[in-house]
C-alpha positions in Angstrom: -29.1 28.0 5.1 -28.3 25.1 2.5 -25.9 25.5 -0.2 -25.4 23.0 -3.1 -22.2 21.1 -3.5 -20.0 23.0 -5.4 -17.7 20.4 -6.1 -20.4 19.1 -8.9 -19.7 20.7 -12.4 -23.2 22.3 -12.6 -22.8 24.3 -9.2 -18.7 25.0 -9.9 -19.7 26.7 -13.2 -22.4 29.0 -12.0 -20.3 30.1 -8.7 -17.3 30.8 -10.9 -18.2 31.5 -13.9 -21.2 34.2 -13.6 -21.0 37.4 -15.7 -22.4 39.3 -13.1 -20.2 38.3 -9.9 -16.8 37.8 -12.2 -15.2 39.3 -8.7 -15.9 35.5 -7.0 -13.1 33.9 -10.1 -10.9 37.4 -9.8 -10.6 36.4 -5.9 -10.0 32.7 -6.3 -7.5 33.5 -8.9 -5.4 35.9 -7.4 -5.5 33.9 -3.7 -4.6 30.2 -5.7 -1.5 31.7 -7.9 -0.8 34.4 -4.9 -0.9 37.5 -7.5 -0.7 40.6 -5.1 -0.1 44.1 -5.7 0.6 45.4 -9.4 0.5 41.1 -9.8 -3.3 40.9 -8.9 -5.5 40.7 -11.8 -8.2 43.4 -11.9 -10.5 42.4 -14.5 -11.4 39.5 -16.7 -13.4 39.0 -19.8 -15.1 35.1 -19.2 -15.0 33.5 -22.5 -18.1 30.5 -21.7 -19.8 32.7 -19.1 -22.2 30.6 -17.3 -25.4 29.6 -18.8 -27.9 27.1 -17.8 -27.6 24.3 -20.3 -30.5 22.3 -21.8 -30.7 19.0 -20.0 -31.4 17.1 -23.1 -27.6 18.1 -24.6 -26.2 18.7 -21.2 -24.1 15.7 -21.2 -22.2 17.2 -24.6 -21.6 20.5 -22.3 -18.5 21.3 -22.1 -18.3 22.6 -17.7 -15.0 24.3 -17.7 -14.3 27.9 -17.1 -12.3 30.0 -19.6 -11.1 34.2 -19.1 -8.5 36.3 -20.0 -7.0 39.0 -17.6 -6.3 42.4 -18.1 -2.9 41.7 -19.0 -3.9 39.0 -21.6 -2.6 36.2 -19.5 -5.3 33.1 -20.5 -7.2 30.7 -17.4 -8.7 27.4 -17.8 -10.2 26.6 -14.7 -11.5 22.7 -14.7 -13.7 21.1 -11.5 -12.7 17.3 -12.0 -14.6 14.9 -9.7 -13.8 11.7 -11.6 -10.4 10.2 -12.4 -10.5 9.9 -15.9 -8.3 8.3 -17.9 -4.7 10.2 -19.0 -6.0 13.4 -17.2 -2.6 14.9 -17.4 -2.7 14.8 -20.9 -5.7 15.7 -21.0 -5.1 18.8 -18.9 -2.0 19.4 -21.3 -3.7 19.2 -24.5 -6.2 21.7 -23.6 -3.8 24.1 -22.3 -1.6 23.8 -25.5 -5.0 24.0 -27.7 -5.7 27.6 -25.9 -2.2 28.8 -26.4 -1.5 27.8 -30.0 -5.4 28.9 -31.2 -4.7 32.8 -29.5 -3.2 33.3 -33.1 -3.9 31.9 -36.8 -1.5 31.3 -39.2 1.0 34.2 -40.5 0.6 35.8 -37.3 3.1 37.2 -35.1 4.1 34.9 -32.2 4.6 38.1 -30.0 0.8 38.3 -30.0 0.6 34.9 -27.7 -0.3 35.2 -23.7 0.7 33.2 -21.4 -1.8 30.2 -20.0 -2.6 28.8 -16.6 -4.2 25.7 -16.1 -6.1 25.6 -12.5 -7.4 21.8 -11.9 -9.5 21.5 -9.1 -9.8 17.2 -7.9 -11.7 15.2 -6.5 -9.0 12.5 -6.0 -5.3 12.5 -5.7 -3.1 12.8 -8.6 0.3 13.5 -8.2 3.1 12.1 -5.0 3.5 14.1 -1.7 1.0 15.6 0.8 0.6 19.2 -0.7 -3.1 19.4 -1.2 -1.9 22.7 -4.3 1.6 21.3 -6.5 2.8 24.1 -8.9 4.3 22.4 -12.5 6.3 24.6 -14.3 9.0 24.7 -17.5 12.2 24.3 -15.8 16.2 24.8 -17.0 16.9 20.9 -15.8 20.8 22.9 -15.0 19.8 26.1 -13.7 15.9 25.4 -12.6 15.3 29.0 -13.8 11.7 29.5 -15.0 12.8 30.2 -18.9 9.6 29.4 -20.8 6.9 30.8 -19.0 3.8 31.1 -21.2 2.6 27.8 -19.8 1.7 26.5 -15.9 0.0 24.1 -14.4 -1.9 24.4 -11.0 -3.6 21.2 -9.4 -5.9 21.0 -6.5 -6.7 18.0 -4.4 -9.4 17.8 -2.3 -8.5 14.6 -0.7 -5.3 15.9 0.5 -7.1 18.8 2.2 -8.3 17.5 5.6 -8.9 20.8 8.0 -11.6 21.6 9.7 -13.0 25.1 9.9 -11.2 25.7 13.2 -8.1 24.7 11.6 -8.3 26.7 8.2 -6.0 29.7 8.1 -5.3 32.3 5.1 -7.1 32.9 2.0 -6.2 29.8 -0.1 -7.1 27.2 2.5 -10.6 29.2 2.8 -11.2 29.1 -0.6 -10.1 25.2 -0.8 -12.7 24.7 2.4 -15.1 26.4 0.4 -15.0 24.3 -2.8 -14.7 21.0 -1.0 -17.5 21.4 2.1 -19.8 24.1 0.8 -22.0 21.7 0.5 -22.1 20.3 3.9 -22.3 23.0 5.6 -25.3 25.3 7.2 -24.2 28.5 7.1 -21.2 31.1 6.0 -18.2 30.8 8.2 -16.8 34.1 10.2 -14.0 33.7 8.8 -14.8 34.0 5.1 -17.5 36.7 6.2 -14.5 39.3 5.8 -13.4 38.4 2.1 -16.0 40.1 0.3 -15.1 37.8 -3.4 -15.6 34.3 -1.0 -18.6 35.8 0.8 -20.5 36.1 -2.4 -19.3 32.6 -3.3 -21.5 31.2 -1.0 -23.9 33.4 -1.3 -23.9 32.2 -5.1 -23.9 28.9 -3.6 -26.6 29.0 -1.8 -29.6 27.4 -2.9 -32.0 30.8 -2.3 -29.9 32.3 -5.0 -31.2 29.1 -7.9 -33.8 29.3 -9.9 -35.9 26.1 -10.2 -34.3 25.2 -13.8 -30.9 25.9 -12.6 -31.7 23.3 -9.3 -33.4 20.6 -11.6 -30.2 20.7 -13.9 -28.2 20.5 -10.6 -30.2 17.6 -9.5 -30.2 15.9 -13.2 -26.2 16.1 -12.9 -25.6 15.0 -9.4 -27.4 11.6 -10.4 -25.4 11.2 -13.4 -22.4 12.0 -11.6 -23.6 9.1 -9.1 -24.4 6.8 -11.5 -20.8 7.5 -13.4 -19.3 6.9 -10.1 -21.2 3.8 -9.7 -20.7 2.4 -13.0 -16.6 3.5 -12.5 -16.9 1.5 -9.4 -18.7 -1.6 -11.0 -15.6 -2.0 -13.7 -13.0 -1.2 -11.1 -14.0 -3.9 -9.3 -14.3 -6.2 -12.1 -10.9 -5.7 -13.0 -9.6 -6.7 -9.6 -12.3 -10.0 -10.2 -10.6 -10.5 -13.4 -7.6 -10.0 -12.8 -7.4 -12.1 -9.7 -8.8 -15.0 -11.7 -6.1 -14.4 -14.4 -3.4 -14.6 -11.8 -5.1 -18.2 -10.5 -4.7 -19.2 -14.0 -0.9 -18.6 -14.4 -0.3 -19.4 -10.9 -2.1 -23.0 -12.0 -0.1 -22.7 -15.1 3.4 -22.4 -12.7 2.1 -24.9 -10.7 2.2 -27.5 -13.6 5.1 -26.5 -15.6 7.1 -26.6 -12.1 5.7 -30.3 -11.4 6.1 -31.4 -15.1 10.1 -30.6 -14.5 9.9 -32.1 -11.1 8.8 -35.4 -12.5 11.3 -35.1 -15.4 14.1 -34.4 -13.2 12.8 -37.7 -10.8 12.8 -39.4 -14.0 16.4 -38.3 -15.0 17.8 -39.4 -11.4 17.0 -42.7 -11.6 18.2 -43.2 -15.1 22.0 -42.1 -14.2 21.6 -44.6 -11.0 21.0 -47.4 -13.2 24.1 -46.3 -15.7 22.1 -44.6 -18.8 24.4 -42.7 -20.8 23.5 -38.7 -20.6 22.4 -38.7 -24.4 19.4 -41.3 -23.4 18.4 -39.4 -20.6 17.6 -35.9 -22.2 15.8 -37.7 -25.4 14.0 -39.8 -23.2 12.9 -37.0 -20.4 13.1 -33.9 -23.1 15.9 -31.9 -20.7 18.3 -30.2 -22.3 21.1 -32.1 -22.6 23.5 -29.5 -20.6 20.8 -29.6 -17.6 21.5 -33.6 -17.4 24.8 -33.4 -17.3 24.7 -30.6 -14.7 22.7 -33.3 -12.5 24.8 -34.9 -9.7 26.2 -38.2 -10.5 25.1 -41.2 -8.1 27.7 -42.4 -5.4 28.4 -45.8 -7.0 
């Protein structure tokens, strides 16, 4: 059995975001923000459902999953493989977009849901080991949760280093799931008795594709590989650049530093033959205060 890489934006969007197996996102939901019992969502309505995208326009798409619980609580669930640039924001803006556009103007405030934000990474973002981080509205005094209608859930793959022997509970299953379905053969035991993973990597799996849906998977993997080759191209010439600009100042230092050496020289031997202080700094160009601050010759 051979599934497709799920962390690729294509692949995430169809395992998670399919109107007919909305029980795969209802699983990962409730196991990533541990909602259990009367908690646990139970339905969602998907608001972008998962349709295979044209490739002409497919780099205008838009890969992101949006639903809204029974409850009315909001999700924006993102697959990120490259760093882009203020991604934080980023991830902000959209949340705050979803919450303030749940109402239009004149309407009642009351009527706004609460919205989480679930980033899933392909590199790390934030300090410390955890692999999931948890970013909340705090009371700086009290650190009660006050202002809770928006939250922030981040992901990193890179932090999340088990093996399949080594995975234990539901969210590190999922997490395994997302970062080596596609290096993997076959459907692990272990996820064999979660009936919402199961499916996912039965979605996953490339039997279950139609040959559109694999050529637009193919089509973005190489654009994905060529972003990360072009990302890695202007990394690298910024290191080259900046390198050379450090050479420059460094040469710069190097002068100036050797230009005030030879003044100072210059300085010394005028005060052992007796010039007055004035002469010195108008012939040298020190400050006249640094001249005087020179030690006077033993006479």
């Amino acid at each position: 059995m051979q599934f497709v890489d799920v962390k690729t934006d294509i692949a995430f969007k169809k395992v998670f975001g399919s109107e007919q197996h909305k029980d795969i996102l209802i699983g990962f939901l409730n196991a990533i923000l541990d909602l259990q019992g009367d908690r646990s969502i139970r339905e969602v309505t998907l608001k972008n459902p998962w349709q295979a995208p044209d490739i002409a326009i497919l780099k205008e798409t838009i890969l992101d999953i949006k639903a809204v619980d029974n409850r009315g609580v909001s999700f924006i669930v993102e697959m990120q493989v490259e760093r882009k640039h203020s991604f934080q924001k980023r991830a902000q803006y959209y949340t705050d977009k979803a919450y303030t556009g749940q109402i239009t103007k004149g309407e009642d405030y009351p009527k706004l849901g609460q919205v989480i934000f679930i980033g899933i990474l392909d590199f790390n973002c934030f300090e410390g080991e955890g692999y999931l981080t948890r970013h909340l509205i705090l009371n700086q005094a009290t650190h009660k949760q006050e202002l809770k209608d928006l939250e922030f859930n981040f992901i990193e793959l890179p932090k999340f280093d088990k093996t399949e022997e080594q995975v234990t509970g539901i969210v590190e299953k999922w997490v395994y799931f997302i970062k080596n379905a596609g290096s993997l053969t076959m459907i692990p035991k272990s996820a064999e008795l979660i009936p919402e993973l199961n499916n996912a990597y039965n979605q996953a799996a490339i039997f279950s594709w139609t040959s559109e849906e694999l050529e637009i998977y193919e089509y973005w993997q190489m654009e994905e590989t060529s972003n990360r080759y072009k990302l890695q191209e202007e990394y690298e010439k910024g290191i080259e650049k900046g390198i050379e600009k450090g050479i420059e100042k460094g040469i710069e230092k190097g002068i100036e530093k050797g230009i005030e050496k030879g003044k100072l020289a210059v300085a010394l031997e005028m005060l052992k033959d007796g010039e007055p202080d004035e002469k010195i700094a108008r012939y040298t160009g020190l400050p006249l205060a640094d001249v005087v601050a020179l030690p006077r010759p033993v006479i």
